[in-house]
N, CA, C and O atoms as a CHARMM CRD file, in Angstrom:
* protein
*
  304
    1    1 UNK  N    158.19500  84.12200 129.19800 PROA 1      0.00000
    2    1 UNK  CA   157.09800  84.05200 128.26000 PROA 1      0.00000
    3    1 UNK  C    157.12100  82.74800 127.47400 PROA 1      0.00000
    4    1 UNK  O    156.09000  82.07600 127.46500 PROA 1      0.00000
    5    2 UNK  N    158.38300  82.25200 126.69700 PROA 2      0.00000
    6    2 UNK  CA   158.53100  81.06300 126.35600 PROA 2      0.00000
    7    2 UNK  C    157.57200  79.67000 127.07700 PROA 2      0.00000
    8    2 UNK  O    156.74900  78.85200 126.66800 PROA 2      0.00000
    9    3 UNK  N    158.32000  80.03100 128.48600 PROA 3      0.00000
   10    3 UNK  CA   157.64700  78.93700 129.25400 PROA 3      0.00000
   11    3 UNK  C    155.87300  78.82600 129.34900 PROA 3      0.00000
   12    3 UNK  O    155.08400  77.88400 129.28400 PROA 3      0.00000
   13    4 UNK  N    155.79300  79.67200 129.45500 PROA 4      0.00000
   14    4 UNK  CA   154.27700  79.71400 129.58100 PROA 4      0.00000
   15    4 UNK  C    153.82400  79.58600 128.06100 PROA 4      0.00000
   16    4 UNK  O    152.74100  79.04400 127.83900 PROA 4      0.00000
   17    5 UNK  N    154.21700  79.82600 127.52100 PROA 5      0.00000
   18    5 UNK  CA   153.70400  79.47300 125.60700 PROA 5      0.00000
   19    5 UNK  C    153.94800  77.74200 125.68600 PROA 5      0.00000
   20    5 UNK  O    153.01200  77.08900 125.22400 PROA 5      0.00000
   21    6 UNK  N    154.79400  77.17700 126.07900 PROA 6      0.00000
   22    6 UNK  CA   154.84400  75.94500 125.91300 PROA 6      0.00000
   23    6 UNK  C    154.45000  75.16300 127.33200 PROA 6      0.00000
   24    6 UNK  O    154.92800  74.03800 127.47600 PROA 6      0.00000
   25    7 UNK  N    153.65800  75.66900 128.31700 PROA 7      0.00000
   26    7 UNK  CA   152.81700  75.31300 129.59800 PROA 7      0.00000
   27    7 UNK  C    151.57000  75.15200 129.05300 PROA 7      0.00000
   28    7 UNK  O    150.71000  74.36200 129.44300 PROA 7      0.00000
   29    8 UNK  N    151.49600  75.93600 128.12400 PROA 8      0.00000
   30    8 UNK  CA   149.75400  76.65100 127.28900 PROA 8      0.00000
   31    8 UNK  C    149.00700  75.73600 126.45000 PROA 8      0.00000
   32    8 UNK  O    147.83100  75.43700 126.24000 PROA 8      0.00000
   33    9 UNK  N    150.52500  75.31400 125.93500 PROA 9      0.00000
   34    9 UNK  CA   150.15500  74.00700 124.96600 PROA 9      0.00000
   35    9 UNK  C    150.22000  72.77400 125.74700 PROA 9      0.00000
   36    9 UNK  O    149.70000  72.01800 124.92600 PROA 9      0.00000
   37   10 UNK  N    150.40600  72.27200 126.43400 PROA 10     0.00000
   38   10 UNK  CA   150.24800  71.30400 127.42000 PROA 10     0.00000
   39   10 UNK  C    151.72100  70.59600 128.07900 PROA 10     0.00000
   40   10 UNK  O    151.73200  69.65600 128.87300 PROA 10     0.00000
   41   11 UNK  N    152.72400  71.18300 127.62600 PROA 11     0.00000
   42   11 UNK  CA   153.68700  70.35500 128.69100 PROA 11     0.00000
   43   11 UNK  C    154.11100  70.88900 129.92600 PROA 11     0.00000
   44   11 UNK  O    153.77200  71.97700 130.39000 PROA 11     0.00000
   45   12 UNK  N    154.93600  69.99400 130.47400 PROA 12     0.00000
   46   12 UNK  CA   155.32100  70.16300 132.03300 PROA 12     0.00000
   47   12 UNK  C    156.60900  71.45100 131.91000 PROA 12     0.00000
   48   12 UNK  O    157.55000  70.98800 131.26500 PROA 12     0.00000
   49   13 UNK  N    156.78200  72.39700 132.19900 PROA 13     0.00000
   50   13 UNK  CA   158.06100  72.81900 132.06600 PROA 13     0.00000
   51   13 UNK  C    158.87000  72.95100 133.34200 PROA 13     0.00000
   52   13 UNK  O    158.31700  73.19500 134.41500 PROA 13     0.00000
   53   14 UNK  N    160.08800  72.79900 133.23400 PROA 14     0.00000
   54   14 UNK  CA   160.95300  73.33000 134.42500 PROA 14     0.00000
   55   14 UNK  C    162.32800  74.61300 133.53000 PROA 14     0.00000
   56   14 UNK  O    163.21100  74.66100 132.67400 PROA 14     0.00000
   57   15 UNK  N    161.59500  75.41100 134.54100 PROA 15     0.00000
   58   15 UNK  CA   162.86300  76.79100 133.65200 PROA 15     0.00000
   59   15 UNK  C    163.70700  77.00700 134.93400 PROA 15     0.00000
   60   15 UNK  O    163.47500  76.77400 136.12100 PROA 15     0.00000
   61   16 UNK  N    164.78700  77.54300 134.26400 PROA 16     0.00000
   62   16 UNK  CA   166.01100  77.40500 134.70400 PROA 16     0.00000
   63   16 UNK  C    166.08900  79.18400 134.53900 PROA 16     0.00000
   64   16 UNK  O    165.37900  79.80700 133.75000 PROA 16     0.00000
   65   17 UNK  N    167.07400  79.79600 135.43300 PROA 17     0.00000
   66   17 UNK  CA   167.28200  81.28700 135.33900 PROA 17     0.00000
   67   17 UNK  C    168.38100  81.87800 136.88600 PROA 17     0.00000
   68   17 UNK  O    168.19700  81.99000 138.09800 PROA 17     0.00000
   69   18 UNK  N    169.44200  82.10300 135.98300 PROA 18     0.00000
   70   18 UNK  CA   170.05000  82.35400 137.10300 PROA 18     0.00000
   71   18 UNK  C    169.90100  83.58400 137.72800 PROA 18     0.00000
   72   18 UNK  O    171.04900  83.84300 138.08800 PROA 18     0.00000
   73   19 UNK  N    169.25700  84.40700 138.04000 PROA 19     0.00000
   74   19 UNK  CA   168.09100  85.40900 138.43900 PROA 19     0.00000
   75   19 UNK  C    167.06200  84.63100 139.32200 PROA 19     0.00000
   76   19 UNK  O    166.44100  83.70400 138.80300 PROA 19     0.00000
   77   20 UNK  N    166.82600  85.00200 140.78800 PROA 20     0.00000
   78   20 UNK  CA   166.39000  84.62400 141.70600 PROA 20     0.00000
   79   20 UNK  C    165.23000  85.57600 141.49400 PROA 20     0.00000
   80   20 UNK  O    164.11400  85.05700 141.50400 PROA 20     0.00000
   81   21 UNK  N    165.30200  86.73600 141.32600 PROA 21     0.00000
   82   21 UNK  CA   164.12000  87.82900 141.17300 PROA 21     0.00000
   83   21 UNK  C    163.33300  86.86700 139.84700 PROA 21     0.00000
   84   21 UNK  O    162.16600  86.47700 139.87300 PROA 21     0.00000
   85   22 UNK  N    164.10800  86.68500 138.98500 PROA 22     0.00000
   86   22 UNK  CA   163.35400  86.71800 138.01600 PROA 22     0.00000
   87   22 UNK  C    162.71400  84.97000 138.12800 PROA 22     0.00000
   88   22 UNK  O    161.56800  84.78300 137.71900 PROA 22     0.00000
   89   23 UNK  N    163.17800  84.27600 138.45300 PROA 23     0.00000
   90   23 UNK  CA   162.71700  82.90000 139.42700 PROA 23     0.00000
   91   23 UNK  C    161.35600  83.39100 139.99400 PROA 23     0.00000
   92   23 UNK  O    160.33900  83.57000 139.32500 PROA 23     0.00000
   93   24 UNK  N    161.49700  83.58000 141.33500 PROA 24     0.00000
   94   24 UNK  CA   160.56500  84.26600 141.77000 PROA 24     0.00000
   95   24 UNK  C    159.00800  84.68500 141.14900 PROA 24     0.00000
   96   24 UNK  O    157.85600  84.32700 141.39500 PROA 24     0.00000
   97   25 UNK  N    159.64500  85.63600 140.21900 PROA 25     0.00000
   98   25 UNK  CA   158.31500  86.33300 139.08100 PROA 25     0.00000
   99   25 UNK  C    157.54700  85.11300 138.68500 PROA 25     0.00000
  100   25 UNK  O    156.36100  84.89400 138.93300 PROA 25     0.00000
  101   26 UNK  N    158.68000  84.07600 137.80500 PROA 26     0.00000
  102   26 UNK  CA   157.96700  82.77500 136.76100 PROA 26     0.00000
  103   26 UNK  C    157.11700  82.15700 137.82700 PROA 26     0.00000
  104   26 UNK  O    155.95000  81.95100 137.49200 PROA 26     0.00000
  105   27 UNK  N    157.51400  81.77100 139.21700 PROA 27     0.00000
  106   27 UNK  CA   156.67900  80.88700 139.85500 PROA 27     0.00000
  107   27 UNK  C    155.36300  81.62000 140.65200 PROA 27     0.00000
  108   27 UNK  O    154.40200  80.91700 140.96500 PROA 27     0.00000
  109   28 UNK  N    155.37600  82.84100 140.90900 PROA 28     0.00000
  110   28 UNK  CA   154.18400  83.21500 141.11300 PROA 28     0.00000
  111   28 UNK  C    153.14700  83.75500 140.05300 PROA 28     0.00000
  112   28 UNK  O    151.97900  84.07600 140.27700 PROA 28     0.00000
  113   29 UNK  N    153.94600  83.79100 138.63300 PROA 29     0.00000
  114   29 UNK  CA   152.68600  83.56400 137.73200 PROA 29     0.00000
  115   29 UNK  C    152.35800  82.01900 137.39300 PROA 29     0.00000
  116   29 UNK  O    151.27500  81.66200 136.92900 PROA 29     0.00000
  117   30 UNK  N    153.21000  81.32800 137.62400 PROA 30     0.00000
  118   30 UNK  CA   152.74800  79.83000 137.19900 PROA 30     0.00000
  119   30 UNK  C    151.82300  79.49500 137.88100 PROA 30     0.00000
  120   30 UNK  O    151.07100  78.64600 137.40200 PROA 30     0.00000
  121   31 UNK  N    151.50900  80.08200 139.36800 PROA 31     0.00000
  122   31 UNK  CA   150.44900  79.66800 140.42100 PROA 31     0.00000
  123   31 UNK  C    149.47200  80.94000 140.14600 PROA 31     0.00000
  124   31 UNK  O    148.39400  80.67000 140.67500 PROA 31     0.00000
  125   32 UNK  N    149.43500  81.86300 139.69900 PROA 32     0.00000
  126   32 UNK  CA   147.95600  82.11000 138.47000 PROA 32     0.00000
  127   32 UNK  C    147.73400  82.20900 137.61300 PROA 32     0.00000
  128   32 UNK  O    146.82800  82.97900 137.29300 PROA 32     0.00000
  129   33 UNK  N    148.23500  81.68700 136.95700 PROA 33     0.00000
  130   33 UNK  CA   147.78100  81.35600 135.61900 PROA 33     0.00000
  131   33 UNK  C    147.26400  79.60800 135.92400 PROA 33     0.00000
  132   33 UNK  O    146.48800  78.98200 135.20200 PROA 33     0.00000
  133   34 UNK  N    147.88500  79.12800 137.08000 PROA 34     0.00000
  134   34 UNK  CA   148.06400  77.10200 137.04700 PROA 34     0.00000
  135   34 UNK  C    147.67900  76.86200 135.97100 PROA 34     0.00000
  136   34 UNK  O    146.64500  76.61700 135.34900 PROA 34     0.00000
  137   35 UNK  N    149.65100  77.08000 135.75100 PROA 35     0.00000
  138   35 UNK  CA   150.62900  76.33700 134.47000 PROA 35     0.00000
  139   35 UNK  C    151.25300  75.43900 135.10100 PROA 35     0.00000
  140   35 UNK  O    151.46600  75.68000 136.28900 PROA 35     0.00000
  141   36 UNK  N    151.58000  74.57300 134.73000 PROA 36     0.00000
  142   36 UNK  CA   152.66500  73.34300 134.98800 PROA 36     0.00000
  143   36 UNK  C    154.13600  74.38100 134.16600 PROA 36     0.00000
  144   36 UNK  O    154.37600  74.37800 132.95800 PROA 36     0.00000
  145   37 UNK  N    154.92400  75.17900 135.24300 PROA 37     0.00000
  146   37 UNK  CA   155.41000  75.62700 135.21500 PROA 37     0.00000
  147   37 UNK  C    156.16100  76.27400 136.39700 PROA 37     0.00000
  148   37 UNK  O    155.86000  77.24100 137.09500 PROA 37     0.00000
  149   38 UNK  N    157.65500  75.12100 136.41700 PROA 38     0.00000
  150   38 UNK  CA   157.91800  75.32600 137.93400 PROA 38     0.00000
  151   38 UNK  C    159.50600  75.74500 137.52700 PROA 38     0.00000
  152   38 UNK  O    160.17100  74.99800 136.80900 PROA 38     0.00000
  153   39 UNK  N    160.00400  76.91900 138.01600 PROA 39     0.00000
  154   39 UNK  CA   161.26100  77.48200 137.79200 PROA 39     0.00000
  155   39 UNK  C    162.24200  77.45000 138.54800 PROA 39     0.00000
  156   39 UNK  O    161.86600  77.75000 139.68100 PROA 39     0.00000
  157   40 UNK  N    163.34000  77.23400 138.51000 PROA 40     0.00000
  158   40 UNK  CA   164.46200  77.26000 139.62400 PROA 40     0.00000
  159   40 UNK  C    165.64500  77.68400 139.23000 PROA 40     0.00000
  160   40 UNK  O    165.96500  77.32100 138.09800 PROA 40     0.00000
  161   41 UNK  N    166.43600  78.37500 139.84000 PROA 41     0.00000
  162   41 UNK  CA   167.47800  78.54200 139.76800 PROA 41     0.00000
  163   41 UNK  C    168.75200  77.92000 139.76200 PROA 41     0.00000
  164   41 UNK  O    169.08500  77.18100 140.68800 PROA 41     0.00000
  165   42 UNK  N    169.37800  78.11900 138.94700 PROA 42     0.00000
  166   42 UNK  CA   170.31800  77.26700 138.60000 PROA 42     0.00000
  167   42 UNK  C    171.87100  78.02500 137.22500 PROA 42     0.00000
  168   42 UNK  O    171.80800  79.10200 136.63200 PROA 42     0.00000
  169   43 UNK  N    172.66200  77.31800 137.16600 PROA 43     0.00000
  170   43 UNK  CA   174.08700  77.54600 136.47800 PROA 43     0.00000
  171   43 UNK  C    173.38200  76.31100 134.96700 PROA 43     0.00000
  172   43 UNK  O    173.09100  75.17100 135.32800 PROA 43     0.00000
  173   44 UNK  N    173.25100  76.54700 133.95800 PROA 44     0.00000
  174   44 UNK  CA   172.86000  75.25700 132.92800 PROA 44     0.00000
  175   44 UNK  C    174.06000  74.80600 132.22000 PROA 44     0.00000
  176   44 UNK  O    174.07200  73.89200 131.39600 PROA 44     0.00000
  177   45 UNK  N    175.18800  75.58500 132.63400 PROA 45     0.00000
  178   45 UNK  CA   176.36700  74.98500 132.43600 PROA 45     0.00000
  179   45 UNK  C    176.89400  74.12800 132.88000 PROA 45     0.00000
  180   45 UNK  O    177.95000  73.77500 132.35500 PROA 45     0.00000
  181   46 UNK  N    176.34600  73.37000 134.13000 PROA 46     0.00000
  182   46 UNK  CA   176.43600  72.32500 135.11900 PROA 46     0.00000
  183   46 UNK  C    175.69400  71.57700 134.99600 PROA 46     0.00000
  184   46 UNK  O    175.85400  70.61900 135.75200 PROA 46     0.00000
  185   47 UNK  N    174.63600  71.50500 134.17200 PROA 47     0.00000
  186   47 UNK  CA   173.45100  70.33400 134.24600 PROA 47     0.00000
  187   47 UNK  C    173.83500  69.55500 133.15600 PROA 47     0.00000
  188   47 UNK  O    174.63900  70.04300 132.36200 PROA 47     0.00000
  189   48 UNK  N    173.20800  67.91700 132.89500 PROA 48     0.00000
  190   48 UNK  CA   173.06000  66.97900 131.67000 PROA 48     0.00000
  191   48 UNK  C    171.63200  66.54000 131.39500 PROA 48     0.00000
  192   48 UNK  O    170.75600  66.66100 132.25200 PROA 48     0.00000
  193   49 UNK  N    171.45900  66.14900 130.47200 PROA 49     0.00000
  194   49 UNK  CA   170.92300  65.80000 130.08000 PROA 49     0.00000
  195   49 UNK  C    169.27300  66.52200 129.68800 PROA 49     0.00000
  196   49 UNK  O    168.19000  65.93700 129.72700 PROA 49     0.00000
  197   50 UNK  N    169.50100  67.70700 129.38200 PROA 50     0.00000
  198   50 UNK  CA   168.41600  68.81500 129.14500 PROA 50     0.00000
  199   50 UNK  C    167.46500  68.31000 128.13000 PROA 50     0.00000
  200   50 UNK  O    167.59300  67.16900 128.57300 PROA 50     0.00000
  201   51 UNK  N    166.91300  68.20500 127.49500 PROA 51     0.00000
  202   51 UNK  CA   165.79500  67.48300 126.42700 PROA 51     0.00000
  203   51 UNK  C    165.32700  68.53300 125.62800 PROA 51     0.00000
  204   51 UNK  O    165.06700  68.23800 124.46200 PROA 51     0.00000
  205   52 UNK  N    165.07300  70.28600 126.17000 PROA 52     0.00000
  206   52 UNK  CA   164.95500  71.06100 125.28300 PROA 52     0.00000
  207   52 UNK  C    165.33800  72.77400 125.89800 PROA 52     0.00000
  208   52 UNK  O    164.87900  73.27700 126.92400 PROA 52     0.00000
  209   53 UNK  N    165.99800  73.21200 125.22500 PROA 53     0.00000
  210   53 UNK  CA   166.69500  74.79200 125.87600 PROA 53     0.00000
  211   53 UNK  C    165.52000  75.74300 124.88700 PROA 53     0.00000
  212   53 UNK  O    165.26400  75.53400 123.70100 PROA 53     0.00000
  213   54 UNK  N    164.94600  76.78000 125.74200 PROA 54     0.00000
  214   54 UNK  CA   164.67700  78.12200 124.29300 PROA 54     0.00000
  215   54 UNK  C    165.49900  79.03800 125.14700 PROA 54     0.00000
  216   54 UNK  O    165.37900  79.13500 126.36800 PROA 54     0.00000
  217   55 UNK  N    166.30000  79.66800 124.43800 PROA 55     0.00000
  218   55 UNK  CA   167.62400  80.45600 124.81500 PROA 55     0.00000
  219   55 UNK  C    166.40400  81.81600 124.15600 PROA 55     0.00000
  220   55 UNK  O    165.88200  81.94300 123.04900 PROA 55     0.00000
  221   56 UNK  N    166.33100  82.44400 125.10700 PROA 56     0.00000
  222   56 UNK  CA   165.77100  84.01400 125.30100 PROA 56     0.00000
  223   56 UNK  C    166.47000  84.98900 125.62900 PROA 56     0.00000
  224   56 UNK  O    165.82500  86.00400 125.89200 PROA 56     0.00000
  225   57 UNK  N    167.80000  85.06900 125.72800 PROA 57     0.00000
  226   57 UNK  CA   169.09200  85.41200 126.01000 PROA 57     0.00000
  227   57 UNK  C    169.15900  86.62900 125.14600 PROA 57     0.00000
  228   57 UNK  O    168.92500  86.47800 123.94700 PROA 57     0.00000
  229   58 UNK  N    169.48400  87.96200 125.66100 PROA 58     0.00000
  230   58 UNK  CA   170.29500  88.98600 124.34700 PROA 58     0.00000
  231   58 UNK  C    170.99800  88.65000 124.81200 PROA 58     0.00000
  232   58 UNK  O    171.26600  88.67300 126.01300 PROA 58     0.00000
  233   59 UNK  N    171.89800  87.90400 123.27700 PROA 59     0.00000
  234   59 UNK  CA   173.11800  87.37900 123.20300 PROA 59     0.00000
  235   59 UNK  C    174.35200  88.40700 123.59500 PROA 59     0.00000
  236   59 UNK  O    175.30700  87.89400 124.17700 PROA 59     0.00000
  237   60 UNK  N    174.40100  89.94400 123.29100 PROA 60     0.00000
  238   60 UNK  CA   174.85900  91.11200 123.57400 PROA 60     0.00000
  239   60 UNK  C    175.47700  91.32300 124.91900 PROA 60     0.00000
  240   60 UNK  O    176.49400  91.91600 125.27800 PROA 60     0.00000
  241   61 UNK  N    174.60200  90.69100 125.51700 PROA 61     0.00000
  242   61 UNK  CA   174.64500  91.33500 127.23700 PROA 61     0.00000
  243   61 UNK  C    174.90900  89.63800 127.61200 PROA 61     0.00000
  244   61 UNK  O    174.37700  89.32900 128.67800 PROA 61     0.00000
  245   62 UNK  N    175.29800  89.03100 127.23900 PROA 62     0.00000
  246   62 UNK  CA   175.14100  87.48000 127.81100 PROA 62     0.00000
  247   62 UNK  C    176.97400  86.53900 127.76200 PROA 62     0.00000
  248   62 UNK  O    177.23600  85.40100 128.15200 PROA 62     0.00000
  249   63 UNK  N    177.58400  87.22300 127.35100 PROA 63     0.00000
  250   63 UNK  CA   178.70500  87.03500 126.55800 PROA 63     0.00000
  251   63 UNK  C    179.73100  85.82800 128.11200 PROA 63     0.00000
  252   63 UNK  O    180.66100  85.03700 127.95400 PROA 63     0.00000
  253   64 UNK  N    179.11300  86.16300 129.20100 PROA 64     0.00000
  254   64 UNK  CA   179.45400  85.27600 130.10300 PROA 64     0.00000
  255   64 UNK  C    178.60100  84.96500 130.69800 PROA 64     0.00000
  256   64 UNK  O    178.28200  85.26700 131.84900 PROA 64     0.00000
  257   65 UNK  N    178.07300  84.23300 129.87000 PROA 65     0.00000
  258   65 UNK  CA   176.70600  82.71800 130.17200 PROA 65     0.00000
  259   65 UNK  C    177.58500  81.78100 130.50900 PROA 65     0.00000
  260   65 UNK  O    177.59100  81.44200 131.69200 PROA 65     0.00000
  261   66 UNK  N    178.62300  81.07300 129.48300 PROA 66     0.00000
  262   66 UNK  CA   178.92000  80.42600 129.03800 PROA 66     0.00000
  263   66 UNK  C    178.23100  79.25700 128.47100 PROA 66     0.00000
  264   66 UNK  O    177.09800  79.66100 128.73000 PROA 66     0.00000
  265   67 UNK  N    177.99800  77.94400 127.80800 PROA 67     0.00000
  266   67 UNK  CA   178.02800  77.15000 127.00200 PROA 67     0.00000
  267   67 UNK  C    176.50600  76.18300 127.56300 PROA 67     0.00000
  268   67 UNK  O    176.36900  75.80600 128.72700 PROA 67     0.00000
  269   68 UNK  N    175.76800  75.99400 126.76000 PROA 68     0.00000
  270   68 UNK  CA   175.08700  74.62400 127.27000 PROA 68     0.00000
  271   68 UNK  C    175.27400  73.31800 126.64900 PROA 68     0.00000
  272   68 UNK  O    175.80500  73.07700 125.56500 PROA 68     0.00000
  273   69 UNK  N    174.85800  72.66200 127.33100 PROA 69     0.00000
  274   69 UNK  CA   175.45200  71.09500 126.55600 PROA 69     0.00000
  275   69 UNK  C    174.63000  70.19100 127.31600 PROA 69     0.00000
  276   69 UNK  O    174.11600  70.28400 128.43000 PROA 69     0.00000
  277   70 UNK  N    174.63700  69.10300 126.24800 PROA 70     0.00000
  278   70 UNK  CA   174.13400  67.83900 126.13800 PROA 70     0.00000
  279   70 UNK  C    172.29200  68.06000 126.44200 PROA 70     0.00000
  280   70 UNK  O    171.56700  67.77600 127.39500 PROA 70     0.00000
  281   71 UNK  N    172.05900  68.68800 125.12800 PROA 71     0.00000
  282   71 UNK  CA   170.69400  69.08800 124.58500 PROA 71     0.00000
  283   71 UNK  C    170.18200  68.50300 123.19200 PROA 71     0.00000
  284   71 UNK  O    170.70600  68.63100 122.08500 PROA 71     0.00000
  285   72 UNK  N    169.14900  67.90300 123.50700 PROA 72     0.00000
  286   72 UNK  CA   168.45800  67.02600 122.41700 PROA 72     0.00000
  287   72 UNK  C    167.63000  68.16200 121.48000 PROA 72     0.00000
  288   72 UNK  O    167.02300  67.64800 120.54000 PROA 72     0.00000
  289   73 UNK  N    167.49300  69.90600 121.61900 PROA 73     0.00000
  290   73 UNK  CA   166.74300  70.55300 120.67800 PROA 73     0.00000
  291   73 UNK  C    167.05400  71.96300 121.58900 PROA 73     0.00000
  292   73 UNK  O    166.79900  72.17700 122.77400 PROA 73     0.00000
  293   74 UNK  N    167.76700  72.92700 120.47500 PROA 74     0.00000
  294   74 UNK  CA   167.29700  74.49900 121.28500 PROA 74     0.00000
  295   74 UNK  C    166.62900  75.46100 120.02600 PROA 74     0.00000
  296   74 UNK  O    166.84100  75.58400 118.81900 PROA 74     0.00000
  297   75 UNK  N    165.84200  75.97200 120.87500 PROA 75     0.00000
  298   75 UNK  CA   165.18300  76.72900 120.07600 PROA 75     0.00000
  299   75 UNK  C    165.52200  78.19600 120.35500 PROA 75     0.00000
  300   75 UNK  O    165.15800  78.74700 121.39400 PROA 75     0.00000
  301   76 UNK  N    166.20700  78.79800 119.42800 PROA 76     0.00000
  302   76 UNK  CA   166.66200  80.19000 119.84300 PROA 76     0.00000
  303   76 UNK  C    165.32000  81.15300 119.15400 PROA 76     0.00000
  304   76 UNK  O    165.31200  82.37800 119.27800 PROA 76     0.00000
């Protein structure tokens, strides 16, 4: 939902979700709604240079995410 709130307002997003189902879901609503909103799967514990995270995470159930880093803004 994040993503598409900030597709809505006009930027490019790329979401990240280590959930293939849930991958899946984001990119076949991004192709109806056509949002600039393209999702992939991925570990964000392995990536650099991110520019902006919104962590949608229950923190509860998440406890082995582990860590993100080297982020210029997160919006929890």
């Amino acid at each position: 939902a994040n993503s598409f709130h900030l597709a809505e307002k006009g930027y490019d997003v790329k979401a990240f979700d280590i959930s293939e189902v849930a991958v899946d879901h984001a990119n076949k609503q991004a192709v109806e709604s056509k949002l600039s909103v393209e999702a992939k799967v991925a570990d964000l514990t392995t990536e650099e240079g991110i520019k902006l995270v919104v962590d949608s995470v229950d923190r509860d159930k998440s406890a082995d995410m582990g860590k993100i880093y080297s982020v210029d803004a997160v919006i929890m």
